[in-house]
Structures are given as structure tokens and as C-alpha cells.
N, C-alpha and C positions, 0 to 999 in steps of 0.2 A: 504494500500500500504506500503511496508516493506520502513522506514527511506529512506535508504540510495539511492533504485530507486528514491522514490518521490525527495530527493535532487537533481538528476541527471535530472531531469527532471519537475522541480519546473518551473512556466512561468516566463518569463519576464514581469510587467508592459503593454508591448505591445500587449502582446499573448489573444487571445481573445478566445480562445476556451482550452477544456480540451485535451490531447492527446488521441485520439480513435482509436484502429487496425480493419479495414473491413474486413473481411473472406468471400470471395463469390465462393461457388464449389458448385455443386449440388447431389453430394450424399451427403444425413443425417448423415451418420454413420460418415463420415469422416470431414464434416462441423462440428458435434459438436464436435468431438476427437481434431479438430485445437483450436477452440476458447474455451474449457474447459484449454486446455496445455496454452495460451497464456494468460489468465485470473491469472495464478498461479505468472505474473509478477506483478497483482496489476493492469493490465493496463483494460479499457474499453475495451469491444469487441463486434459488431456488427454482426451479420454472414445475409447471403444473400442464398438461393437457386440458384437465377440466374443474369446477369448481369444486367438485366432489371429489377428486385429490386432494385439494389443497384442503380443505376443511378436516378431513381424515388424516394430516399430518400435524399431532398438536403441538410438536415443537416448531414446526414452521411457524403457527398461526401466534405461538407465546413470541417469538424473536422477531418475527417480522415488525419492521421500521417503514416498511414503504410494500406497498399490493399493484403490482404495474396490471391492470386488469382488461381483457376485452370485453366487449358489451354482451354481442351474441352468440353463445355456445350453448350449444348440448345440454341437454338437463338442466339443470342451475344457471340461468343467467348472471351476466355479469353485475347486473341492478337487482337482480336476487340475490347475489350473495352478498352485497351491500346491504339489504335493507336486514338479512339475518347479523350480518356487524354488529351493527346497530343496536339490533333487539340485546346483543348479548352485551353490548355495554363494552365493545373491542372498538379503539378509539386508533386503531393504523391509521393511516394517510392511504387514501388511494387515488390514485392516478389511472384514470379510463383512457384505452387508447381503441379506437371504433374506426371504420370505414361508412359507420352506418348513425353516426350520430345528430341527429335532428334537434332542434331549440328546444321541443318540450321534454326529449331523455336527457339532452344537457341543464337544462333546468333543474331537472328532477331530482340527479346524481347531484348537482352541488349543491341541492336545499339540503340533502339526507348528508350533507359534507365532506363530498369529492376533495381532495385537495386540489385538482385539476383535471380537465377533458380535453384529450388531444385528439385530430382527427390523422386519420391513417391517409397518406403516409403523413409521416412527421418527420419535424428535423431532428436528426439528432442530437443534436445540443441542445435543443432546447428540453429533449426528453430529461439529458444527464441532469441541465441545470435545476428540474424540477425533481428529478430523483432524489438530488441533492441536498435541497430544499425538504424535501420530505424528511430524510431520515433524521436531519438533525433537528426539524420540530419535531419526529418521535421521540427521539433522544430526550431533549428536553421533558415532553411530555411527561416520560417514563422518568427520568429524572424528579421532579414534584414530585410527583404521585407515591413513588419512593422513600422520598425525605419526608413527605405529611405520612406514609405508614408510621417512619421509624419516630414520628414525633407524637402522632397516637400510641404505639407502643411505651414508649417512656412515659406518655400520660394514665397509660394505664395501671403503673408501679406506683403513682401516686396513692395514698390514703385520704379518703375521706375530709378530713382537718384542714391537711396538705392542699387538695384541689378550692375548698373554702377560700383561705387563705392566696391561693392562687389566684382566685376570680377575686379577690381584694386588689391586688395589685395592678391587677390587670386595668383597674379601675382606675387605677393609679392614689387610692386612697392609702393614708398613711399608717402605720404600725397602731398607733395608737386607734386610730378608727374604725382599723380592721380588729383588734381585741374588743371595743366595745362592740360591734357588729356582732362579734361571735363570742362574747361572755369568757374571753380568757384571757390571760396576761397578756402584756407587748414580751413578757421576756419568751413567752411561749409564741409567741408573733412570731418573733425574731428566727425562732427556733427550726419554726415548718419553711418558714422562707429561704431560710438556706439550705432543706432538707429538698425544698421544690426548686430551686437555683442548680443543685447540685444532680438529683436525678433528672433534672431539663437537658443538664450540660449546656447550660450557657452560662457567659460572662457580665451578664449586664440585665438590666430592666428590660430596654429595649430589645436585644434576641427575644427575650421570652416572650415577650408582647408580638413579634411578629412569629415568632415558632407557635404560639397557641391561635393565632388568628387564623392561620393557615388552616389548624383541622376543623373550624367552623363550631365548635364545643363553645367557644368564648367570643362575648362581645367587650369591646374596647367602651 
């Protein structure tokens, strides 16, 4: 993989899989002409005959970063396996590329959130640069999504007292006002705040305030 993609695209700590592009069309000729052009980025590439491969491969459908997809095939269309994404709450980028694409299937695919609708033929470059584009808003994506687990997670080692006292601060109210609020000492204030500071793993007021914002549990 050339330096400067793989920096672009180095994981986070959190990232638990490598970046993988799916190609699923069911002519050969043009299945392999996508994932030969898309391989020249350095990036994996998987290719499918039919949508019922691809769905039958769950480690494809966990790593995949970007779904290069045709419209009309065999069984499962390509707007059908889109709208199944969806239902299942599987948030890939997908990229339609069609010979047979009209205003209202284009419409359709980027209400249900295509990342893109290319018509066949397409250029090149313009496919890479949006492949491109795609993986690293999955990256990202999968990136959050990550960090708000592992920040759920550590809210979940909280106590009772501890999460109190947390939603105190969050408030940005002061020691003293968060023991009267909750009928016990500032020195016991004191106590859960750094017991909640510590298992947060953060340094400051502020991380925590934006580490608990993120899992939607807390209002500011």
C-alpha cells in the first residue's frame, strides 16, 4: 500500500478490522475490471457474483468500508440489498454503478443513502476518488461508534452514587451543591469525582463532558 494512502487510512487503536471494498455485479468481465482498478489503491477487495454471496459472507459484510454495487442482478437486486442494509442498521457506504440508472432509482438509492450513483461506463478516477472517499468516512464512522462503545463501557463500571455525582458535574454544578442535591458530604463529593474522573480516564472537566455527551445518557 503506497505511504501516504496507508497514513490516510492507518486504524485507530479502536478499529478492529482492516479496510475492505465489496464489488458485487454479476457480469465477470466487469466484476473483475472494478476490483482489478480498485486494488491499484493498495486497498483489499472482495468481489461477489450476486447479492446472495455477499450477504452469506459475514466477514465481508463486518469489514467492508465501501459496497461498489450494480443495480440489476439476479435474485436480490442491487436496491434490495440496500434497503435490507438499512433495515439491519449496517451503515457501509455504497456506491451504485448501473448502465440502467434513471432519476427516480437514482433518487431512491441516495434518499435510503447511497454514498454515490455512477453510471456505467464511468471514469475511472472518478470511481477510485469516491472509493476513496468512502472508506475513510467508514473508517471514521466505525471509528465513533467505537470510542462511544468503549465510553459506554466504562460508564457502565460506574456505581450508582458515582453516575449521580457525574450528572452533577456535568451540570457543571459545584461540590458543595452536588452534596446538598444528594444529602452527603463535599468530602464524599470529592471522593466519587475522582473515582468517576478516574474510571472515565480522562484529565479534565471538559473530556468528561464531551466523552459523556457522546453516548446520549447525559445532558449538558
Amino acid at each position: 500500500m503506497p505511504h501516504s494512502l496507508r497514513s490516510s487510512l492507518q486504524p485507530a487503536p479502536f478499529m478492529p478490522v482492516e479496510p475492505l471494498v465489496c464489488v458485487v455485479d454479476d457480469d465477470d468481465a466487469v466484476r473483475l475490471s472494478i476490483r482489478l482498478l480498485i486494488e491499484t489503491l493498495g486497498l483489499e477487495v472482495r468481489a461477489f457474483a450476486t447479492a446472495l454471496d455477499f450477504l452469506a459472507d459475514a466477514q465481508a459484510r463486518e469489514a467492508c468500508h465501501c459496497l461498489v454495487l450494480d443495480v440489476r442482478m439476479p435474485g436480490l437486486s442491487g436496491t434490495a440489498l440496500q434497503e435490507r442494509l438499512v433495515r439491519e442498521g449496517n451503515p457501509m457506504p455504497i456506491i451504485f454503478v448501473s448502465a440502467h440508472g434513471d432519476v427516480p432509482m437514482v433518487a431512491r438509492a441516495m434518499r435510503e443513502g447511497a454514498f454515490d450513483f455512477l453510471q456505467k461506463p464511468f471514469n475511472d478516477q472518478a470511481l477510485l476518488d469516491r472509493v476513496l472517499e468512502a472508506v475513510q468516512h467508514a473508517g471514521q464512522t466505525r471509528r465513533l461508534r467505537l470510542e462511544v462503545q468503549e465510553v459506554e463501557r466504562r460508564l457502565d463500571s460506574l456505581t450508582q452514587r458515582e453516575r449521580d455525582v457525574m450528572s452533577g458535574m456535568i451540570q457543571g454544578r459545584l461540590n458543595k451543591q452536588i452534596a446538598e442535591d444528594l444529602g452527603i458530604s463535599m468530602k464524599t463529593v470529592e471522593q466519587h469525582r475522582a473515582r468517576v474522573m478516574e474510571k472515565l480516564q480522562v484529565a479534565s472537566l471538559a473530556e468528561l463532558v464531551r466523552a459523556a455527551l457522546k453516548t446520549g445518557r447525559f445532558e449538558a
